[in-house]
C-alpha positions as a Markdown table, in Angstrom:
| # | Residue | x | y | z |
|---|---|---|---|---|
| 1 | Unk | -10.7 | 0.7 | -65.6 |
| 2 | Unk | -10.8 | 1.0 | -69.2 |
| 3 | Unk | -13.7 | 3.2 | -69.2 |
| 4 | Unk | -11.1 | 5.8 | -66.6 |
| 5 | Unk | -8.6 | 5.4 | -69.0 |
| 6 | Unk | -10.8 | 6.6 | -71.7 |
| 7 | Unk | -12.3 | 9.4 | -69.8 |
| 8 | Unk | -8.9 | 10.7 | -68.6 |
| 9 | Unk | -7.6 | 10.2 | -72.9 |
| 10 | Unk | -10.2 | 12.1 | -74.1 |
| 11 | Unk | -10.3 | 15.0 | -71.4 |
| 12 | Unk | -6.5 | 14.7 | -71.8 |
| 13 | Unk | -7.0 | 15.4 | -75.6 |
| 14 | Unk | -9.6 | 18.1 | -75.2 |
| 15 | Unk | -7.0 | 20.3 | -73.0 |
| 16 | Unk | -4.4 | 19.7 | -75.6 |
| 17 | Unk | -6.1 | 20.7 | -78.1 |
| 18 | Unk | -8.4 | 23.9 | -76.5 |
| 19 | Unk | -4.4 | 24.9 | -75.9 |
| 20 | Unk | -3.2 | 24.9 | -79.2 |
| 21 | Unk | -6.1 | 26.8 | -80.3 |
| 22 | Unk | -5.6 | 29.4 | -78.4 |
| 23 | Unk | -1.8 | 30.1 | -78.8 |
| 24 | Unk | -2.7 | 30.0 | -82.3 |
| 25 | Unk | -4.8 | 32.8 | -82.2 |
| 26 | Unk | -3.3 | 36.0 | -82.3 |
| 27 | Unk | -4.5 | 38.3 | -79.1 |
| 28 | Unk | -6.3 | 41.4 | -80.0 |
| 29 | Unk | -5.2 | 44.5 | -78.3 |
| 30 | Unk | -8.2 | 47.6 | -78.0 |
| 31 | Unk | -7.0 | 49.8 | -80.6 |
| 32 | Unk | -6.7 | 54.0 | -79.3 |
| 33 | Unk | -7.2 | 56.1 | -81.7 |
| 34 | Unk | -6.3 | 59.6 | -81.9 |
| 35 | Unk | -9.6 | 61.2 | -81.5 |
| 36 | Unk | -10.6 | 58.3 | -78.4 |
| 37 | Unk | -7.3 | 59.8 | -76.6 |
| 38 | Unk | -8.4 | 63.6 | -77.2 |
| 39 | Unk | -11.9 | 62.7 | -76.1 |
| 40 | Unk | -10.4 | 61.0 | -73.2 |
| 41 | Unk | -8.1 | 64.0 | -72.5 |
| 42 | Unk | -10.6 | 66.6 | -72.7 |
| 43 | Unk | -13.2 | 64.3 | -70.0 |
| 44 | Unk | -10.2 | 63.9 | -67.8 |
| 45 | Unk | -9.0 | 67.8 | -68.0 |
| 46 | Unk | -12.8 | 68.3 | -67.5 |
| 47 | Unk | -12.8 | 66.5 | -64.2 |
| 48 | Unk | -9.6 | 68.4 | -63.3 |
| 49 | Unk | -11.4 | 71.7 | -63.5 |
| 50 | Unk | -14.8 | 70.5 | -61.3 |
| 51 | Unk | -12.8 | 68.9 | -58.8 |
| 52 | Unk | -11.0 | 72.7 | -58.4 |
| 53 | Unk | -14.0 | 74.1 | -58.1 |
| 54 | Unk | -15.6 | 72.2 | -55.5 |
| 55 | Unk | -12.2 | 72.6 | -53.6 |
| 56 | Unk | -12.7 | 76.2 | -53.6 |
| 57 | Unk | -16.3 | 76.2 | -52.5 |
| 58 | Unk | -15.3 | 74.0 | -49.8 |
| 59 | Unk | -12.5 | 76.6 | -48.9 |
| 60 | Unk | -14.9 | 79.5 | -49.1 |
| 61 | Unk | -17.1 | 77.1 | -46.8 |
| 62 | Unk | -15.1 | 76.6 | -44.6 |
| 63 | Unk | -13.6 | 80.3 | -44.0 |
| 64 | Unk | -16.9 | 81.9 | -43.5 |
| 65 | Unk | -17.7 | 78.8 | -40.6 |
| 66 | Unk | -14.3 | 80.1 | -39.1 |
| 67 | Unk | -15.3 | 83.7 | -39.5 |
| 68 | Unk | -18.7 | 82.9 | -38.1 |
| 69 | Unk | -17.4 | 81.1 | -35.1 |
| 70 | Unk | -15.1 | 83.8 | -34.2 |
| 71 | Unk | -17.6 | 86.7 | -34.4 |
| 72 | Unk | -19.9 | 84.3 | -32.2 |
| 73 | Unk | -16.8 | 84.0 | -29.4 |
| 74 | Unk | -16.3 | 87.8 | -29.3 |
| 75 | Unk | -20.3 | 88.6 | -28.8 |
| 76 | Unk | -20.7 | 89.6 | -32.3 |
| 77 | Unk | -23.7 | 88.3 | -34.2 |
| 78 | Unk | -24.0 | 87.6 | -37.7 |
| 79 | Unk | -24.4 | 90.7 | -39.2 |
| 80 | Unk | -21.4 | 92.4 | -37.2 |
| 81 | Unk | -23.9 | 94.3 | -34.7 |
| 82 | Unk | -22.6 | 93.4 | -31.0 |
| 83 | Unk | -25.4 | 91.4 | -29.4 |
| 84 | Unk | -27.6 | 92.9 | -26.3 |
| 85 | Unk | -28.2 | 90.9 | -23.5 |
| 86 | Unk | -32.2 | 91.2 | -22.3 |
| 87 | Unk | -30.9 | 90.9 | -18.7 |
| 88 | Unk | -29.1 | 93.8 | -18.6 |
């Protein structure tokens, strides 16, 4: 029993004191400096502009799919010549 006791004393202690210590040391906050934030706001603007582009190549993608699907359902073939039948 006295060997618990001084087990549960000493860990007891230990907590205490790990406590103390660290509300005694003031937290250090990640300093942003002015040329991090500009480096940060060019990187972000920078994404900005590549995300717009592949937006539009996927828009120009898509429009000629929709342009070549439409030709295809009125007989027309890729190059806008009607399409001949070898049966007929």
């Amino acid at each position: 029993m006295a060997i618990v006791g001084l087990f549960s004393v000493v860990i007891i202690g230990c907590i205490v004191g790990g406590m103390s210590i660290l509300k005694r040391r003031p937290r250090e906050r990640p300093t942003l400096d002015e040329n991090r934030l500009q480096h940060l706001e060019q990187a972000v603007d920078a994404i900005a502009v590549e995300v717009e582009r592949i937006s539009e190549g996927q828009r120009f993608a898509t429009k000629l799919l929709a342009q070549r699907q439409s030709d295809a359902a009125r007989g027309e073939s890729a190059a806008g010549v009607p399409r001949h039948d070898e049966n007929t």
